[in-house]
Structure formats: structure tokens, C-alpha cells
ZAMARGU-4260 file (C-alpha; in steps of 0.2 Angstrom, whole numbers, plus 5000, padded with zeros to 4 digits):
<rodrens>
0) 5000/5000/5000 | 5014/5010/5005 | 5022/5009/4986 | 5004/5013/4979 | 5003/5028/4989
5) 5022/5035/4985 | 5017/5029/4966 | 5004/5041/4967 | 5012/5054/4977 | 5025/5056/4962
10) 5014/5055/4946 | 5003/5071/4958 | 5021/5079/4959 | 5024/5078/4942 | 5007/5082/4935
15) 5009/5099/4947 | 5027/5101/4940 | 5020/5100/4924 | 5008/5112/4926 | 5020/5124/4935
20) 5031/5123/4920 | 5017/5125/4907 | 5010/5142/4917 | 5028/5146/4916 | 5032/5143/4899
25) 5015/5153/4893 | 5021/5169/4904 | 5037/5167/4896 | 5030/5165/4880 | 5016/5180/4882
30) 5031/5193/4888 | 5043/5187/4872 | 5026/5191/4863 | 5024/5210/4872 | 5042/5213/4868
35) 5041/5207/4850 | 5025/5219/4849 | 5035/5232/4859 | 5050/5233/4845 | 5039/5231/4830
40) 5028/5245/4837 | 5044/5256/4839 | 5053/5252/4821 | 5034/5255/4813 | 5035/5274/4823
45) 5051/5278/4818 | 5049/5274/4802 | 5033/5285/4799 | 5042/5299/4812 | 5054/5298/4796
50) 5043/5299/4781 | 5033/5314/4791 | 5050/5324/4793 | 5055/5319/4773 | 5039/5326/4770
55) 5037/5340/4779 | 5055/5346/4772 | 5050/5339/4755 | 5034/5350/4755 | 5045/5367/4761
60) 5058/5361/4746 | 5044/5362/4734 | 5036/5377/4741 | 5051/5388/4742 | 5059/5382/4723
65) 5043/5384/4716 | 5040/5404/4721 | 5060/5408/4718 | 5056/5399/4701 | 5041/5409/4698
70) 5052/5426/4702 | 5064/5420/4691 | 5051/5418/4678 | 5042/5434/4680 | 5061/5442/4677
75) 5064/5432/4661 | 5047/5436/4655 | 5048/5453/4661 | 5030/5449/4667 | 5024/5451/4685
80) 5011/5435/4687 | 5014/5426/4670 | 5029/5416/4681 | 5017/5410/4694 | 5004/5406/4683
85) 5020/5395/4672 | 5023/5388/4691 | 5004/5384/4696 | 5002/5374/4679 | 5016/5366/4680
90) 5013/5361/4699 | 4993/5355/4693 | 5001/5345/4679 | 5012/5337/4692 | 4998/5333/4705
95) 4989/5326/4692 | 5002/5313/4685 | 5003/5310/4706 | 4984/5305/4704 | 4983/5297/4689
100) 4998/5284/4698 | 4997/5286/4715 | 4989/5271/4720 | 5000/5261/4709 | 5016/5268/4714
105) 5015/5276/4732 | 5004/5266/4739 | 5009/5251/4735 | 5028/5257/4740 | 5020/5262/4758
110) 5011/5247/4760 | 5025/5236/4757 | 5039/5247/4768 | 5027/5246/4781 | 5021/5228/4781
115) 5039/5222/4780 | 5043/5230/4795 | 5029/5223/4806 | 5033/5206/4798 | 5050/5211/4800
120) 5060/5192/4808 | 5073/5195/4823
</rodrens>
């Protein structure tokens, strides 16, 4: 009886081993998924944190060379608007090329920078 009791006393030990290791191998498991999740989070921020500043600096590039070319214009032209109307046609022709693409082109480009950085392996 004695052996029966011991017998059964270690299969309870290792059942409640087991158990302790799988509870403990599932917290382990959910932090490495927190910290997996933390780091992709990060990387995806700082990518967009850098396509906003690109951007935002792009947009002031574009701004500033498209009235300093309009002035050059209306110099050339000896003309006080002709320049910026030259500059305004030339920036809606350009927006509508952008349009007529975008999807095909930009967001496509987006969607996969983006998507391989969440799926992004260690």
C-alpha cells in the first residue's frame, strides 16, 4: 500500500510540475510576445516619424523652389504674374500625374515598407 501511495504521490508531483512549467512557459511565451510587439511598434513609429520629417521638408523644398522659380520667371518674361501662373500649371500638371499613379506607385511602396517592418523576423 505504501508503494501505491508513493506511486501516486509522484505522478501528483509531476502532474503539478508540469503544470508549474506549462504556466511558466506561457508567461514566458506572452512577455517574448509584448516585447516582440513592443519593438515592431517602435521600428513601425520611427519609420513613419521619418517619412513625416521627409515630408514636411520635401513639402518646404517644393514650396520655396517653386516661388523663387516663379520670380525667376516673371524676370525672364519681364511679366509680374505670367511666372506663377507658368509655376501653378506646372505644379497641377504634376499633381495630376501623382493622381493618375498614386495608387499604383505610392501606395503600393508604403504598404510594402510598412508591412515588412511589422513582419520584420529577429
Amino acid at each position: 500500500m505504501d508503494s501505491e501511495n508513493s506511486s501516486i504521490d509522484e505522478i501528483g508531483q509531476k502532474v503539478s510540475q508540469t503544470t508549474t512549467d506549462a504556466v511558466e512557459y506561457i508567461q514566458a511565451y506572452a512577455d517574448l510576445t509584448k516585447v516582440r510587439l513592443l519593438k515592431h511598434g517602435i521600428n513601425l513609429s520611427a519609420s513613419l516619424f521619418n517619412v513625416i520629417t521627409i515630408t514636411i521638408f520635401g513639402v518646404f523644398f517644393i514650396i520655396f523652389t517653386g516661388i523663387g522659380g516663379a520670380i525667376w520667371l516673371n524676370i525672364k518674361l519681364n511679366s509680374p504674374y505670367l511666372g506663377y501662373f507658368i509655376m501653378a500649371g506646372a505644379f497641377a500638371l504634376t499633381t495630376l500625374i501623382l493622381i493618375l499613379v498614386s495608387h499604383r506607385l505610392i501606395f503600393n511602396y508604403f504598404r510594402k515598407v510598412f508591412v515588412s517592418k511589422i513582419y520584420e523576423q529577429d
